[in-house]
N, C-alpha and C positions, 0 to 999 in steps of 0.2 A: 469565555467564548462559548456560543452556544450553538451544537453539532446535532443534528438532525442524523438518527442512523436512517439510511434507507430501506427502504422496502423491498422487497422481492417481488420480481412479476408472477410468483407462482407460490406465494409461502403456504407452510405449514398451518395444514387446516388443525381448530383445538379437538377434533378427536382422533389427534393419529396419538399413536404408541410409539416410544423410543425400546428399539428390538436390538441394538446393539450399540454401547458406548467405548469407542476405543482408546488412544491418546489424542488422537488429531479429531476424527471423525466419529459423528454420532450417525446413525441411520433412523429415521422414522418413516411409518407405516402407517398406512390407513384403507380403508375400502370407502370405495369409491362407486356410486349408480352410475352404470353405463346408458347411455340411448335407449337399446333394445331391452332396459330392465336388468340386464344381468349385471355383477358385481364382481369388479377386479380389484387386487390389490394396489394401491398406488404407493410410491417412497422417495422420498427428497433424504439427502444430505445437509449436516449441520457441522460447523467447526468455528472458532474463535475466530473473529473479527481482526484484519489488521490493519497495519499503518507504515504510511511510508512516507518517507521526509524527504522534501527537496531543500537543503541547507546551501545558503548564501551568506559568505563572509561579508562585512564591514566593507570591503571594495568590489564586492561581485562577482567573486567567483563561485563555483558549486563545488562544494566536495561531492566526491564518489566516496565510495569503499571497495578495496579489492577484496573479498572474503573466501575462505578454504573451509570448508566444513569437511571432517571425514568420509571420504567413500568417495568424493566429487572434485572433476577441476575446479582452481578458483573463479572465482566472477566477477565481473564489473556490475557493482549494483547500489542503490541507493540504502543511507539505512532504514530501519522502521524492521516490524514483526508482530507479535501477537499480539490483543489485549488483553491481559489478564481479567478475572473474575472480575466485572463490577467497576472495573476502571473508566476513567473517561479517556474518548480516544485524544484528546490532547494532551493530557498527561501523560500516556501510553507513546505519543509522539516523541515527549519530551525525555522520556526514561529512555528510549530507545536512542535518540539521537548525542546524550551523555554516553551510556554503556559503548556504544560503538564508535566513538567520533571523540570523546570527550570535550566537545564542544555544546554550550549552549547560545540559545539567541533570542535575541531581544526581544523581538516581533513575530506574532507566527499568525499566518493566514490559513484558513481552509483553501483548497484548490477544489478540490471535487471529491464528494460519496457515492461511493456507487454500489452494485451487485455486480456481481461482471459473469456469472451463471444462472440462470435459472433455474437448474436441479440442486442447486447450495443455496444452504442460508448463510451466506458469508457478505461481509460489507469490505471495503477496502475506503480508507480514509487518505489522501493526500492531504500534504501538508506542507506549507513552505515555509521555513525559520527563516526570517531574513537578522543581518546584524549579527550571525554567527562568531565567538571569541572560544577559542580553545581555552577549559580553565581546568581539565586535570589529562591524563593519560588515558585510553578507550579502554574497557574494561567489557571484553568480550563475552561471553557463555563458553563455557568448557570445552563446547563442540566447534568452536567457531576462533579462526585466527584471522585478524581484518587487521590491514593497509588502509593507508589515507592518501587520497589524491585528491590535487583542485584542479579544477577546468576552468575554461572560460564559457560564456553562454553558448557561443557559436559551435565549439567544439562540442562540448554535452550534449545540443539536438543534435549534430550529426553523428555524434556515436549514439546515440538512442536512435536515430533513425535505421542506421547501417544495422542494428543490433548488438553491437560492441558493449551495452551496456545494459544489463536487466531491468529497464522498465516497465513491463509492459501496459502497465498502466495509464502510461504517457505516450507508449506508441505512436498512436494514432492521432491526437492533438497536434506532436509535431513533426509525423507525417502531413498533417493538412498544409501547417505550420510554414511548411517547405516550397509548397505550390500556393500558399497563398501569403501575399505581403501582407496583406490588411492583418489579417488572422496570426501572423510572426509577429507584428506589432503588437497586437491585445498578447500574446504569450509572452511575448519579452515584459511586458507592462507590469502584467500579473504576477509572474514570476520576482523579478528582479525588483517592484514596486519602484518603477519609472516611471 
């Protein structure tokens, strides 16, 4: 399958300087001619690209995951996370939705790539596995203890819409989704591949 990363409405011009590299976040720098002639410094943020899966069973339901990471209440949210080094983001889909779900699936569509900031160079990848079959136990990261839940379609947009459910990258889709029948339809379609 071939994924297109997106572009930034604002990326990193090639003479800035990387002025700090943390775990998550890189900072880069660069100067920048102003109007009047004079010269500011400008800086965008950098961090690894992720991914989030909308997984659909064999009869159409969606798993969630309820997830507890250290320091935080747990959360109702999809799986998906980083890419690592040089991955591709549907690989990265497909490791993420084994490690956390221990399911894999048959079929996987891109849903949308996007930027979702301006001042990051970050991409977010959806991705919908449909034909989902559980074939070992979820094998979490150290930091992280996940439940598994199935919904049904109707439920899932309304808890993502209420916010019951950490999307936020779907928010808005099926916020429209909600006010508009035609546009529920193409979402059910998409989704569910109906």
């Amino acid at each position: 399958m071939r994924v297109k990363r997106p572009q930034s409405n604002q990326p990193i011009p090639k003479n800035a300087k990387c002025v700090f590299r943390g775990i998550l976040f890189e900072v880069w720098q660069w100067q920048q001619k102003m109007f009047d002639g004079s010269v500011k410094t400008f800086e965008k943020l950098k961090r690894p690209d992720t991914v989030v899966v909308v997984p659909i069973t064999k009869n159409g339901k969606i798993i969630i995951i309820k997830e507890k990471q250290p320091r935080k209440k747990p959360i109702l949210t999809l799986p998906g996370g980083r890419i690592d080094n040089d991955e591709h983001p549907l690989k990265a889909a497909q490791r993420e939705l084994l490690e956390e779900t221990g399911y894999k699936a048959k079929k996987w569509q891109i849903f949308e790539a996007f930027q979702p900031v301006s001042k990051i160079d970050w991409a977010i990848y959806i991705f919908i596995a449909r034909g989902c079959e559980q074939v070992q136990d979820p094998t979490p990261d150290e930091g992280e203890k996940i439940s598994i839940k199935i919904l049904d379609f109707d439920k899932f947009i309304d808890m993502v819409v209420r916010n019951k459910i950490r999307a936020d990258s779907l928010h808005l889709h099926f916020l429209q989704a909600k006010t508009d029948k035609k546009y529920m339809n193409k979402i059910r379609k998409n989704i569910l591949g109906l």
